[in-house]
Chimera marker file (.cmm) of the C-alpha trace (Angstrom):
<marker_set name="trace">
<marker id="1" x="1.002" y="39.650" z="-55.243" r="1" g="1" b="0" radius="0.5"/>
<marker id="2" x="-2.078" y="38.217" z="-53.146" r="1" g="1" b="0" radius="0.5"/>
<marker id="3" x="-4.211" y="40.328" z="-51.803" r="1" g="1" b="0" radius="0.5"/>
<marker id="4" x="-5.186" y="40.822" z="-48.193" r="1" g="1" b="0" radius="0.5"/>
<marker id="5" x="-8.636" y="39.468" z="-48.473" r="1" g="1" b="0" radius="0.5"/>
<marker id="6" x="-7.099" y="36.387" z="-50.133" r="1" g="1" b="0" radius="0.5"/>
<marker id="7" x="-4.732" y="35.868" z="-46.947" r="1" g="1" b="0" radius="0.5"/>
<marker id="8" x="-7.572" y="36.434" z="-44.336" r="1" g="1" b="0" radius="0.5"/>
<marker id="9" x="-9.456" y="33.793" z="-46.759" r="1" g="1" b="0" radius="0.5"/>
<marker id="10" x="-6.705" y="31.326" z="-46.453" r="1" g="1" b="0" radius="0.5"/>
<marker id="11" x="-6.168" y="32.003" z="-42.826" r="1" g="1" b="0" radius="0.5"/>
<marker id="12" x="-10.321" y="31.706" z="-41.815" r="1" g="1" b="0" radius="0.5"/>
<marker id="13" x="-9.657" y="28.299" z="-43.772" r="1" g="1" b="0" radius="0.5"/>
<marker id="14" x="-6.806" y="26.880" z="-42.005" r="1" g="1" b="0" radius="0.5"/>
<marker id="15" x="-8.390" y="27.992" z="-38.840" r="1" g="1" b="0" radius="0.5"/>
<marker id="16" x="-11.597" y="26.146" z="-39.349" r="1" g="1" b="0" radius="0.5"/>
<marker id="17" x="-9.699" y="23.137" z="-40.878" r="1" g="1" b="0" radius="0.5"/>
<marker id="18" x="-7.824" y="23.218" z="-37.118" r="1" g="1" b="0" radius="0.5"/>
<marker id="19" x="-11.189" y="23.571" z="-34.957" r="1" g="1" b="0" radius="0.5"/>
<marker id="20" x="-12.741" y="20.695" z="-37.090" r="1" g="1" b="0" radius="0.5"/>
<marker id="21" x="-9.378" y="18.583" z="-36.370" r="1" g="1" b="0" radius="0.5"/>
<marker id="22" x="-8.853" y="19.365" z="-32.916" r="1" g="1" b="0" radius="0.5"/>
<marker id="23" x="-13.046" y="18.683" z="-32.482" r="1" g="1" b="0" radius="0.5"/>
<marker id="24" x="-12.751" y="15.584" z="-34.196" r="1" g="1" b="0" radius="0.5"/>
<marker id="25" x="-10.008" y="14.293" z="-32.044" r="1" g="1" b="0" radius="0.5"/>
<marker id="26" x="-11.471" y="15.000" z="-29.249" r="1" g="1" b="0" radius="0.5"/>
<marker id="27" x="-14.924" y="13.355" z="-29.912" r="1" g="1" b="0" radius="0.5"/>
<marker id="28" x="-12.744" y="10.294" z="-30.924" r="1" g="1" b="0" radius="0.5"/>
<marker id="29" x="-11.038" y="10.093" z="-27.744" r="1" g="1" b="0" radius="0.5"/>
<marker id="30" x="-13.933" y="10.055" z="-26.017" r="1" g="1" b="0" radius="0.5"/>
<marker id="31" x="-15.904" y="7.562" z="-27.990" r="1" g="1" b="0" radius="0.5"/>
<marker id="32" x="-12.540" y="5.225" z="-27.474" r="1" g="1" b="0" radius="0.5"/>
<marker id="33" x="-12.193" y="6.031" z="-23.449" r="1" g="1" b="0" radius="0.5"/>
<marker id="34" x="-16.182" y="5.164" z="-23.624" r="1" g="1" b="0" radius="0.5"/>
<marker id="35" x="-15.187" y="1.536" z="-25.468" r="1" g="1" b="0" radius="0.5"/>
<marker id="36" x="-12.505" y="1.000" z="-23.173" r="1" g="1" b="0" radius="0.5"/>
<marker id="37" x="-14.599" y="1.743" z="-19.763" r="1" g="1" b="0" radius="0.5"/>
<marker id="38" x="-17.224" y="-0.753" z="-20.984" r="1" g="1" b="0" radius="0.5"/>
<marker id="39" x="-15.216" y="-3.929" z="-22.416" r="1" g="1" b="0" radius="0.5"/>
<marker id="40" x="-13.700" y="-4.015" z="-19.039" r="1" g="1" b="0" radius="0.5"/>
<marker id="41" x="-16.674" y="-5.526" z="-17.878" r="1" g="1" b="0" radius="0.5"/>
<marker id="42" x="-18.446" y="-6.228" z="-21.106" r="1" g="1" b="0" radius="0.5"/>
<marker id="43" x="-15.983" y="-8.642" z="-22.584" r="1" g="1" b="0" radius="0.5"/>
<marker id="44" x="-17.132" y="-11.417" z="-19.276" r="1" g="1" b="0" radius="0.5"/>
<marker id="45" x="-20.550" y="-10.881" z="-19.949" r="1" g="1" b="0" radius="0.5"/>
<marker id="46" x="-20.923" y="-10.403" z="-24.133" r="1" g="1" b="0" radius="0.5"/>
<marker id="47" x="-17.767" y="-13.728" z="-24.599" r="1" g="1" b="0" radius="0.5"/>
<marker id="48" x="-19.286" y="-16.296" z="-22.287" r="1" g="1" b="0" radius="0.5"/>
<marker id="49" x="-18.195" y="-19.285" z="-24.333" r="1" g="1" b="0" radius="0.5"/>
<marker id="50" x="-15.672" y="-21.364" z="-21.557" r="1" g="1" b="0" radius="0.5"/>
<marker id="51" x="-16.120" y="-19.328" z="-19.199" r="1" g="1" b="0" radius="0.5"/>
<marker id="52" x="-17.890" y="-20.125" z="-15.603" r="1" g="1" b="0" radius="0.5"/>
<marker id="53" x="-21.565" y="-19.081" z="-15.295" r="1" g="1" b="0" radius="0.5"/>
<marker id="54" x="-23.988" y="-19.116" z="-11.724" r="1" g="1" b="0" radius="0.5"/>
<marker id="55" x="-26.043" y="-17.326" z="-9.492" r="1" g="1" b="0" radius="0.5"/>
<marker id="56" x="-24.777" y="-15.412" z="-6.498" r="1" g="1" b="0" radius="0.5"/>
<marker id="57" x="-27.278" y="-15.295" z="-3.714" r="1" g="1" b="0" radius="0.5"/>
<marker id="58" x="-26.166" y="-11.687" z="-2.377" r="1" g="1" b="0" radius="0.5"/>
<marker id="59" x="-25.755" y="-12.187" z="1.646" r="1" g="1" b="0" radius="0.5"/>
<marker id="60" x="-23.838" y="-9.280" z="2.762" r="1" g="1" b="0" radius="0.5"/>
<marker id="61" x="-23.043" y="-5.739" z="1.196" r="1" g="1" b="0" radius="0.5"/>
<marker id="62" x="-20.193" y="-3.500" z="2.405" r="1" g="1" b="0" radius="0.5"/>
<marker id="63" x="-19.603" y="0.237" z="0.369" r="1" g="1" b="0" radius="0.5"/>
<marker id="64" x="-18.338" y="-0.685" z="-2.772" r="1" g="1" b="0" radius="0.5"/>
<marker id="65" x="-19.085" y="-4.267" z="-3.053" r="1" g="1" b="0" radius="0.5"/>
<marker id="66" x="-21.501" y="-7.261" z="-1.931" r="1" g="1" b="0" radius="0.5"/>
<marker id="67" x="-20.522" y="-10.563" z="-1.477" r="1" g="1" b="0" radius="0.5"/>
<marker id="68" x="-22.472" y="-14.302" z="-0.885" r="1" g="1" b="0" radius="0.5"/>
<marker id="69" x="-22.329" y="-17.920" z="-2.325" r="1" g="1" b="0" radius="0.5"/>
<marker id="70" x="-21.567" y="-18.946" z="-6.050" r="1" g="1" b="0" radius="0.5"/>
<marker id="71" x="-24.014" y="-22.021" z="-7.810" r="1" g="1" b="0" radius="0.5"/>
<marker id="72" x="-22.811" y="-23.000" z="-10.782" r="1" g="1" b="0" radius="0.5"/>
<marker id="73" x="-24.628" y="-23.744" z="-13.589" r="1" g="1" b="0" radius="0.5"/>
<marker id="74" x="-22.314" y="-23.925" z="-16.236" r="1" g="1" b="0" radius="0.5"/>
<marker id="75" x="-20.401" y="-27.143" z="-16.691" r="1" g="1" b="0" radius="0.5"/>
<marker id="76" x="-17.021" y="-27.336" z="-15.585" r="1" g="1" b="0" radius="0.5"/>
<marker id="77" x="-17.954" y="-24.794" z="-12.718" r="1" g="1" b="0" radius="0.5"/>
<marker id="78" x="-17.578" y="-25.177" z="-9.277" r="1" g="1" b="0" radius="0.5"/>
<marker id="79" x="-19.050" y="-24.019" z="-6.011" r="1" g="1" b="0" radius="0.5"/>
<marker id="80" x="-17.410" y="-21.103" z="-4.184" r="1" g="1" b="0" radius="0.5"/>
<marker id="81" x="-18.681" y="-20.445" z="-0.677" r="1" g="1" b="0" radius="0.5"/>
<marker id="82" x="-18.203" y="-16.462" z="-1.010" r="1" g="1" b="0" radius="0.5"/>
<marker id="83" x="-17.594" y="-14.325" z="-4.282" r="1" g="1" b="0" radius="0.5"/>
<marker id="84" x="-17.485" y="-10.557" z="-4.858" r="1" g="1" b="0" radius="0.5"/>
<marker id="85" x="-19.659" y="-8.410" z="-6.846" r="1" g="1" b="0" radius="0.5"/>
<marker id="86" x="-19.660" y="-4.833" z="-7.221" r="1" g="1" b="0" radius="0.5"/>
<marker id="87" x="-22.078" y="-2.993" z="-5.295" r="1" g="1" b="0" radius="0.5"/>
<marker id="88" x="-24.318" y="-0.921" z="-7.583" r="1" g="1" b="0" radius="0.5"/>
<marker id="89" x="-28.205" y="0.269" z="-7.660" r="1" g="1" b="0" radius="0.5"/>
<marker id="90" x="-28.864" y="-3.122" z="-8.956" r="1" g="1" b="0" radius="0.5"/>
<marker id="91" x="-27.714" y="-5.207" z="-6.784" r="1" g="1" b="0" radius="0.5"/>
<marker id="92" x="-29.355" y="-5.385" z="-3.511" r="1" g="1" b="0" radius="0.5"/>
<marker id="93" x="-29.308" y="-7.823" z="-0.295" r="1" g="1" b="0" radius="0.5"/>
<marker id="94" x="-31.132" y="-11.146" z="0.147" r="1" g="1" b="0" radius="0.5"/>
<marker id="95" x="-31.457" y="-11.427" z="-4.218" r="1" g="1" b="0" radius="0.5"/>
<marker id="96" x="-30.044" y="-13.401" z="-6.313" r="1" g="1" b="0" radius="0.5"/>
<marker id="97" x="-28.640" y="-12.503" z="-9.731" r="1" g="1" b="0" radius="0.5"/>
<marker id="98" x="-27.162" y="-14.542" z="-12.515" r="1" g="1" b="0" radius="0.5"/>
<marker id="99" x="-22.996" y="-13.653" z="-12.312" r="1" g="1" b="0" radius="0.5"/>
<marker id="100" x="-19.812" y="-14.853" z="-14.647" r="1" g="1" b="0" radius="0.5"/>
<marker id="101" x="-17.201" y="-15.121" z="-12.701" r="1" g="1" b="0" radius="0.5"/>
<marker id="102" x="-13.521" y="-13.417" z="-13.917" r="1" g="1" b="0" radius="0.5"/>
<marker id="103" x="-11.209" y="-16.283" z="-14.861" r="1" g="1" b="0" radius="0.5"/>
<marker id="104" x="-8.805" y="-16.262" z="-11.901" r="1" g="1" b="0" radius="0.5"/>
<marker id="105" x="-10.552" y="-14.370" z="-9.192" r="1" g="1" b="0" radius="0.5"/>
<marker id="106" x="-13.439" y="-14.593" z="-6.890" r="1" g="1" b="0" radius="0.5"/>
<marker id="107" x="-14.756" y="-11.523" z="-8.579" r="1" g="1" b="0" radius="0.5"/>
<marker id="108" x="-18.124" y="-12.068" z="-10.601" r="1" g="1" b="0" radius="0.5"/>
<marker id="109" x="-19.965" y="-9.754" z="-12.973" r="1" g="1" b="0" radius="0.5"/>
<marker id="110" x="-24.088" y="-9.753" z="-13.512" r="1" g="1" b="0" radius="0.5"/>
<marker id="111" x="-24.857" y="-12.106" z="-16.792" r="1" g="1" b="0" radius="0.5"/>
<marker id="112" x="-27.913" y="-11.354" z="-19.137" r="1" g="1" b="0" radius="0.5"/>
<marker id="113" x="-29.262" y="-8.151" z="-20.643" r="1" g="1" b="0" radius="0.5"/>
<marker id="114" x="-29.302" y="-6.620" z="-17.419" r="1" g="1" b="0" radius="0.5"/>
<marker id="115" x="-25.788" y="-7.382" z="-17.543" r="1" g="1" b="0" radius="0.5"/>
<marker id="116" x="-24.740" y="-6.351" z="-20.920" r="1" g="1" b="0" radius="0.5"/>
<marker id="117" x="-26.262" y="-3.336" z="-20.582" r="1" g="1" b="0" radius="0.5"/>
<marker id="118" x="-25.220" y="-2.241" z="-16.981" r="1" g="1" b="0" radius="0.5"/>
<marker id="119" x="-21.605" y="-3.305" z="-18.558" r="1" g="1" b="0" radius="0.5"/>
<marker id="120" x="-22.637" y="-0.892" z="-21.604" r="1" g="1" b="0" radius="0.5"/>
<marker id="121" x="-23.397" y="2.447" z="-19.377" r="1" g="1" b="0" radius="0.5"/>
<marker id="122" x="-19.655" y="3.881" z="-20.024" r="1" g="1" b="0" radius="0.5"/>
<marker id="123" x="-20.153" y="3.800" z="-23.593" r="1" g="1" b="0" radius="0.5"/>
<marker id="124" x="-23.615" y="5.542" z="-23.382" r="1" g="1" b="0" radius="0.5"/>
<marker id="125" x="-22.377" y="7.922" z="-21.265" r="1" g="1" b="0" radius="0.5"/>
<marker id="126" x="-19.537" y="8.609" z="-23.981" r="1" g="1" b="0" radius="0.5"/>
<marker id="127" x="-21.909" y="8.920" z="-26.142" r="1" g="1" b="0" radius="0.5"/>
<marker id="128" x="-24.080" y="11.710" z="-24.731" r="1" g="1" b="0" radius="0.5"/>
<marker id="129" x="-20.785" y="13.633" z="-24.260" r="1" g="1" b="0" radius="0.5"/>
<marker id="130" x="-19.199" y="13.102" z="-27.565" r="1" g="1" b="0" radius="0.5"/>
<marker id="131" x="-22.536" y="14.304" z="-29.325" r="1" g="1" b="0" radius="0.5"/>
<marker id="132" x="-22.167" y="17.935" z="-27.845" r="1" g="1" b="0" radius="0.5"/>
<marker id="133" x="-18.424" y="18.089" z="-29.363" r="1" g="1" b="0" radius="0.5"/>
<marker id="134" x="-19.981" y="16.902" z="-32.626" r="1" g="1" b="0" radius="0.5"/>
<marker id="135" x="-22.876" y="19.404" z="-32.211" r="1" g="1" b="0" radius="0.5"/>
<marker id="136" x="-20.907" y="22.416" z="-31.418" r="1" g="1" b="0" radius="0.5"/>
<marker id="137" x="-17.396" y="21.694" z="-32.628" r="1" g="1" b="0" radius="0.5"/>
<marker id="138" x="-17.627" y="20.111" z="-35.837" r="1" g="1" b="0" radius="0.5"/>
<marker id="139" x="-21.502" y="21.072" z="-36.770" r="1" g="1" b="0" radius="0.5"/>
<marker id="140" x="-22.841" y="18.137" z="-37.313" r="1" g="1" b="0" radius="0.5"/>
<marker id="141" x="-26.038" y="18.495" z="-35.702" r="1" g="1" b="0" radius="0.5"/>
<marker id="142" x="-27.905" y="14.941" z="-36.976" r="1" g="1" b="0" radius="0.5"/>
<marker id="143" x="-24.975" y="13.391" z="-36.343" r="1" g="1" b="0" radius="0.5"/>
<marker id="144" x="-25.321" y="14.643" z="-32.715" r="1" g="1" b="0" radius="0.5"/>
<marker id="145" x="-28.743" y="13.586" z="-32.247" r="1" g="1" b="0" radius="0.5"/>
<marker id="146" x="-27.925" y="9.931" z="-33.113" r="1" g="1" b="0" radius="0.5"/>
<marker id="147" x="-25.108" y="9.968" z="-31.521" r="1" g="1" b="0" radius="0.5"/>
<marker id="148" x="-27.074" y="11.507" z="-28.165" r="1" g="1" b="0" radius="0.5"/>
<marker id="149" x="-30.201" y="9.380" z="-28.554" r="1" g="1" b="0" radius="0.5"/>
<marker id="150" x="-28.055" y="6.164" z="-28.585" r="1" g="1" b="0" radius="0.5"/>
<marker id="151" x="-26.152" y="7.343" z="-25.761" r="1" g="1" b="0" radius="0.5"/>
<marker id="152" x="-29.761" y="7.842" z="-23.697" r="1" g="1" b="0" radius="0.5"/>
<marker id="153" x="-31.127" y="4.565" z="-25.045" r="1" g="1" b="0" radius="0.5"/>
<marker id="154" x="-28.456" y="2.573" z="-23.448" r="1" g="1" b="0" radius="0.5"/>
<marker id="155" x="-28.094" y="4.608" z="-19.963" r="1" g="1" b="0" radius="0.5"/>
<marker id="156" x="-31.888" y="4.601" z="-19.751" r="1" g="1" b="0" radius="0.5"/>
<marker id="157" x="-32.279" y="0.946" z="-21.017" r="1" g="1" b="0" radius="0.5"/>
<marker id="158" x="-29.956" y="0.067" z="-18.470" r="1" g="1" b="0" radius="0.5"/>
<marker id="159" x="-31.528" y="1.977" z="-15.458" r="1" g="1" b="0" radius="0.5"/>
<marker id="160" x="-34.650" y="0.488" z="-16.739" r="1" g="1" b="0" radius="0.5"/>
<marker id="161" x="-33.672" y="-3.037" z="-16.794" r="1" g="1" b="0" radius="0.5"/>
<marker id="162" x="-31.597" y="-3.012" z="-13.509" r="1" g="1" b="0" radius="0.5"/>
<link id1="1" id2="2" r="1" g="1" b="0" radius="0.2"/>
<link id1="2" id2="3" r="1" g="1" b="0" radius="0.2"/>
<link id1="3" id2="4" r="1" g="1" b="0" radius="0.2"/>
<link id1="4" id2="5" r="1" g="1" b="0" radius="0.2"/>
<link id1="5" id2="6" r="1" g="1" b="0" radius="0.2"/>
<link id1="6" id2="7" r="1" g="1" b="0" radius="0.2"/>
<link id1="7" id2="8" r="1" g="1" b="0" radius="0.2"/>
<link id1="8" id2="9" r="1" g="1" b="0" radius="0.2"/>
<link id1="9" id2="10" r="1" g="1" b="0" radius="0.2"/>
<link id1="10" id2="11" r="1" g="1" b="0" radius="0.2"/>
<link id1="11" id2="12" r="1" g="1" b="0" radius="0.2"/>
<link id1="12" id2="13" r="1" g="1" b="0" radius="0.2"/>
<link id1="13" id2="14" r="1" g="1" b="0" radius="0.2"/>
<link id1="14" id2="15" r="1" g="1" b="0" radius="0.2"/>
<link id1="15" id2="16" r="1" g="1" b="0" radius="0.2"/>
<link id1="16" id2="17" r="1" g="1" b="0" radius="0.2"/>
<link id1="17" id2="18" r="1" g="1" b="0" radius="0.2"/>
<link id1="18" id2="19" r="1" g="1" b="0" radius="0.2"/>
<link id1="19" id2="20" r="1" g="1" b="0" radius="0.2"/>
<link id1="20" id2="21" r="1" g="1" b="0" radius="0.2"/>
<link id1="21" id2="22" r="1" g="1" b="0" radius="0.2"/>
<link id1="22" id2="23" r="1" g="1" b="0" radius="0.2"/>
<link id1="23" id2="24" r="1" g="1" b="0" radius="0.2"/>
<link id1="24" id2="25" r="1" g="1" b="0" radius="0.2"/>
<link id1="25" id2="26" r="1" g="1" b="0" radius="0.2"/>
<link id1="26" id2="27" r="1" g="1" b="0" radius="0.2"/>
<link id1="27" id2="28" r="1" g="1" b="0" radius="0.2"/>
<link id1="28" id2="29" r="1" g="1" b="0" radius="0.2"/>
<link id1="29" id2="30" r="1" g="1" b="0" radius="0.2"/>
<link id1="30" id2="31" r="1" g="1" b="0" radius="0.2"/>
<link id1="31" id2="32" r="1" g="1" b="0" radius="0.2"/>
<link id1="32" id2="33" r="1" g="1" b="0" radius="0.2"/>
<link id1="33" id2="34" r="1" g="1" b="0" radius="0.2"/>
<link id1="34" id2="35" r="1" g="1" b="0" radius="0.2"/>
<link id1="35" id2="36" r="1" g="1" b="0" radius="0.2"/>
<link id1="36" id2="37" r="1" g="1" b="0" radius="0.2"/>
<link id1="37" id2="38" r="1" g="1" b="0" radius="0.2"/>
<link id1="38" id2="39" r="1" g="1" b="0" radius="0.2"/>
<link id1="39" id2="40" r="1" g="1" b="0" radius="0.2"/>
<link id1="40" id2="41" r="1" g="1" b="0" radius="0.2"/>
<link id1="41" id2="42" r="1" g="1" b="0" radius="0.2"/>
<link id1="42" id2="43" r="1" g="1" b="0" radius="0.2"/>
<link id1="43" id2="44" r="1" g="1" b="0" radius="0.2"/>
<link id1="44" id2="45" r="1" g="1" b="0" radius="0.2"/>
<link id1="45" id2="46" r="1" g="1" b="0" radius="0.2"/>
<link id1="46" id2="47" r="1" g="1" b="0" radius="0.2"/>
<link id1="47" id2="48" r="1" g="1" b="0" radius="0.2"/>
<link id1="48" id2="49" r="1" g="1" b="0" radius="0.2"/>
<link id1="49" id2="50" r="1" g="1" b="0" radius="0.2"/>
<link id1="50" id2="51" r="1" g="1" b="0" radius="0.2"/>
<link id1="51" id2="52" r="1" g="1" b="0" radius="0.2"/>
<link id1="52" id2="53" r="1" g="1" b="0" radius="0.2"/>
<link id1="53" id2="54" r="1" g="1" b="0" radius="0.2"/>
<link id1="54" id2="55" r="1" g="1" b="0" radius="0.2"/>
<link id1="55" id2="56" r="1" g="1" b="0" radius="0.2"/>
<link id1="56" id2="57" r="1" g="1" b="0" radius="0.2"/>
<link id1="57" id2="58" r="1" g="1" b="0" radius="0.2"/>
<link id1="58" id2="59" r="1" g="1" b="0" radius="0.2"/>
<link id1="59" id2="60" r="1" g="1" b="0" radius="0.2"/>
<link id1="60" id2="61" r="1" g="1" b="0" radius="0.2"/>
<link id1="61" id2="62" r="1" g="1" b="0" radius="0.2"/>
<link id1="62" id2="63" r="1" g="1" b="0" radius="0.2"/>
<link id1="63" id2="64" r="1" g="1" b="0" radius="0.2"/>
<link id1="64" id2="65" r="1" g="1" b="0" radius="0.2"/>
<link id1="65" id2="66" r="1" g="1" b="0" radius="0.2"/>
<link id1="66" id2="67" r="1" g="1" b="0" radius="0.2"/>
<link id1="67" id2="68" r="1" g="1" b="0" radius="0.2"/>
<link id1="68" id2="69" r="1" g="1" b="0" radius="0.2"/>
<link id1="69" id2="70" r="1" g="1" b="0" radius="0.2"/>
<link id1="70" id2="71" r="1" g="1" b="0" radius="0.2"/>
<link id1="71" id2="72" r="1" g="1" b="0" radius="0.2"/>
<link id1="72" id2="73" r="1" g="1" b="0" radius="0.2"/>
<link id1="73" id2="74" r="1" g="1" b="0" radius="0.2"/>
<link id1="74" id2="75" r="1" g="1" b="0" radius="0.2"/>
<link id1="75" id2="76" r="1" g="1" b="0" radius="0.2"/>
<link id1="76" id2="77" r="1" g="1" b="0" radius="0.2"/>
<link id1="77" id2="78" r="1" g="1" b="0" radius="0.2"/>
<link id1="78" id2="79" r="1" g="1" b="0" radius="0.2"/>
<link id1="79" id2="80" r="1" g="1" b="0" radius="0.2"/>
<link id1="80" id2="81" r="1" g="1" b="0" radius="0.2"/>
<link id1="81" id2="82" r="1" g="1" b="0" radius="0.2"/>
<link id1="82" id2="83" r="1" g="1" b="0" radius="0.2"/>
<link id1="83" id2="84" r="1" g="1" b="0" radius="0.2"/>
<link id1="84" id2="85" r="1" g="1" b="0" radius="0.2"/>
<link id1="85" id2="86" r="1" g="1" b="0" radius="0.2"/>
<link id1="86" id2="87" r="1" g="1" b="0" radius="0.2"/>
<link id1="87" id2="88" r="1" g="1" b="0" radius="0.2"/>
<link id1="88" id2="89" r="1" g="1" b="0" radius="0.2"/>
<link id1="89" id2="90" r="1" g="1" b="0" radius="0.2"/>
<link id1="90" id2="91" r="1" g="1" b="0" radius="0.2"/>
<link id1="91" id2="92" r="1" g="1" b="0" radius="0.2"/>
<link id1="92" id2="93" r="1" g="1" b="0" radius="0.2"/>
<link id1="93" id2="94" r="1" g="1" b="0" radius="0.2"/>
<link id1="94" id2="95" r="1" g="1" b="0" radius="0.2"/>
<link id1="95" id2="96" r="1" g="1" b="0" radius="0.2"/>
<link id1="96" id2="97" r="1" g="1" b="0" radius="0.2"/>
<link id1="97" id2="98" r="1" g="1" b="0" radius="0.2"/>
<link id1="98" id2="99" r="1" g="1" b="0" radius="0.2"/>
<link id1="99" id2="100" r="1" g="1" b="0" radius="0.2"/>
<link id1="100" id2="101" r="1" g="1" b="0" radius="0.2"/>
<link id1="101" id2="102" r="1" g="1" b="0" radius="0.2"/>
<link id1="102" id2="103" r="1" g="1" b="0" radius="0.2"/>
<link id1="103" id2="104" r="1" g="1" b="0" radius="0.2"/>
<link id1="104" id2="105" r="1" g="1" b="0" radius="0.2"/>
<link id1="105" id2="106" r="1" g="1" b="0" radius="0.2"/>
<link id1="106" id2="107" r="1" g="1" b="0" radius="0.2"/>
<link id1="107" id2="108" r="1" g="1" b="0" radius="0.2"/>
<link id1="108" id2="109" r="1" g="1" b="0" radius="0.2"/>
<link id1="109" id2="110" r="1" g="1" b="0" radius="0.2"/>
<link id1="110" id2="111" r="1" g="1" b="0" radius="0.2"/>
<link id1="111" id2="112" r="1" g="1" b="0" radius="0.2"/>
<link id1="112" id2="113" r="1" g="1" b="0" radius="0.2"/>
<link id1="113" id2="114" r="1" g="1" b="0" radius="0.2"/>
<link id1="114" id2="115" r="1" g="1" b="0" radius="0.2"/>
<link id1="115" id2="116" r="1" g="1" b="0" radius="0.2"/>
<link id1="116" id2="117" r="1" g="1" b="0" radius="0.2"/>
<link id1="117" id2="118" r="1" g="1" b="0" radius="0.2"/>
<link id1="118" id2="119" r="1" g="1" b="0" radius="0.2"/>
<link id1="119" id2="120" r="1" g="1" b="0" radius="0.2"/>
<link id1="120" id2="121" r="1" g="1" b="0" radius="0.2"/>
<link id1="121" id2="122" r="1" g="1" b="0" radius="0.2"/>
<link id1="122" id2="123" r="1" g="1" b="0" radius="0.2"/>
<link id1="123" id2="124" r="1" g="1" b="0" radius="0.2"/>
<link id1="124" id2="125" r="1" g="1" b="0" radius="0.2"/>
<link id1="125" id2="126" r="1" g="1" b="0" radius="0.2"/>
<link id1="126" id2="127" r="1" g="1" b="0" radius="0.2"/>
<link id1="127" id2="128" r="1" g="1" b="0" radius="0.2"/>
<link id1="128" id2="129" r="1" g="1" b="0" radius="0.2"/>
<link id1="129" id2="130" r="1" g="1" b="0" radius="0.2"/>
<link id1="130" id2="131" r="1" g="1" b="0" radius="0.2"/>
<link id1="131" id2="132" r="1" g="1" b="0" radius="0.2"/>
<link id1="132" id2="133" r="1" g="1" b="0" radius="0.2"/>
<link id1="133" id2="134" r="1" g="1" b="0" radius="0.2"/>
<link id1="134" id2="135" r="1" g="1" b="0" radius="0.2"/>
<link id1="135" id2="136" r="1" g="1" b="0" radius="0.2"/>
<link id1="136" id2="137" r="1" g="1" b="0" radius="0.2"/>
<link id1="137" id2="138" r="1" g="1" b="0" radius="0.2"/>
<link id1="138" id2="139" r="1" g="1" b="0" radius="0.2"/>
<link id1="139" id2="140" r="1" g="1" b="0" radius="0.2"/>
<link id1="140" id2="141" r="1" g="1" b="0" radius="0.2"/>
<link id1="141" id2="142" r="1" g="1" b="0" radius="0.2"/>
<link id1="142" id2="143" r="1" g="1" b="0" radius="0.2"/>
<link id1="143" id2="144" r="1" g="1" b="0" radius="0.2"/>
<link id1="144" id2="145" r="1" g="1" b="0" radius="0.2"/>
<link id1="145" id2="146" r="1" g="1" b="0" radius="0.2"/>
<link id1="146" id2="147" r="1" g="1" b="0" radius="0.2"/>
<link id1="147" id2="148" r="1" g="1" b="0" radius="0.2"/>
<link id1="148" id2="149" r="1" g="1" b="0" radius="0.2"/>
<link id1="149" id2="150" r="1" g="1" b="0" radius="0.2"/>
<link id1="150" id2="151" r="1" g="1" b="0" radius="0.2"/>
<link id1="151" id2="152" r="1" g="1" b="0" radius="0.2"/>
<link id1="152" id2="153" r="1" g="1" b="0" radius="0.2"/>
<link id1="153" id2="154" r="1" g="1" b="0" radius="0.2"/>
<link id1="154" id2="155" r="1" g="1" b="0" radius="0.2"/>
<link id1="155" id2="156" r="1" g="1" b="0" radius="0.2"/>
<link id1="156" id2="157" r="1" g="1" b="0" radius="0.2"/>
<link id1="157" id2="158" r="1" g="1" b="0" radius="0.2"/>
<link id1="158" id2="159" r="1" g="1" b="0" radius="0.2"/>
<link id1="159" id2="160" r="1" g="1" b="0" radius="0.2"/>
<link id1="160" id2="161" r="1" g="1" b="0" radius="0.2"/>
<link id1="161" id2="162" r="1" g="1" b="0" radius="0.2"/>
</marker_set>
């Protein structure tokens, strides 16, 4: 006949084995929302190979996005006499920045390591979050600081660069 210590015993167990589950899930699903977020943008920028490549010179800027003349400098590109680009910290009125445009649209994304790591930020961001659920729900404290520091590299490497 088990005892009641025993019980308890098997009961802290399954308990813990449940928090570390539930934790691990969760830290999971927000490293894959944090992937997901980022290739959005990420897969124009990082997968240039075929695809058209310029400079926007940034004319006019609305709330949300900017807009202004396409040069292409790829081959096979052509000349558009307005595109759009999201309006962000980085991009500002009377510049010009290096763009891909999305295949099919007059929509263009910023090219280069400013680029790739503006197109990064949701991951980073993931990153910093998922490292407290590592810290305090499955106790892996090292683990967290990696997982944090990486996260700050890229949001700060970005913020530095743009």
């Amino acid at each position: 006949m088990p005892s009641a210590v025993s019980s308890s015993q098997g009961a802290f167990a399954a308990l813990r084995f449940g928090r570390f589950a539930v934790m691990g899930v969760v830290a999971a699903l927000i490293l894959v929302a944090g992937v997901w977020a980022s290739w959005g943008t990420a897969q124009y920028v990082m997968l240039t190979k075929g695809r058209e490549r310029g400079t926007i010179e940034v004319t006019r800027c609305g709330a949300e996005t900017c807009t202004g003349p396409y040069t292409p400098l790829s081959e096979g590109s052509r000349a558009r006499a307005r595109v759009v680009i999201e309006r962000s910290a980085a991009v500002e009125k009377g510049q010009t920045y290096t763009v891909v445009v999305k295949p099919g649209s007059a929509e263009v994304v910023r090219s280069g390591p400013a680029g790739i790591l503006y197109a990064w930020v949701p991951m980073g961001g993931a990153l910093l979050l998922a490292s407290v659920v590592v810290a305090g729900g499955l106790l892996r404290t090292r683990l967290a600081w990696v997982m944090g520091g990486m996260g700050f590299a890229v949001v700060t490497a970005a913020w530095a660069v743009l």
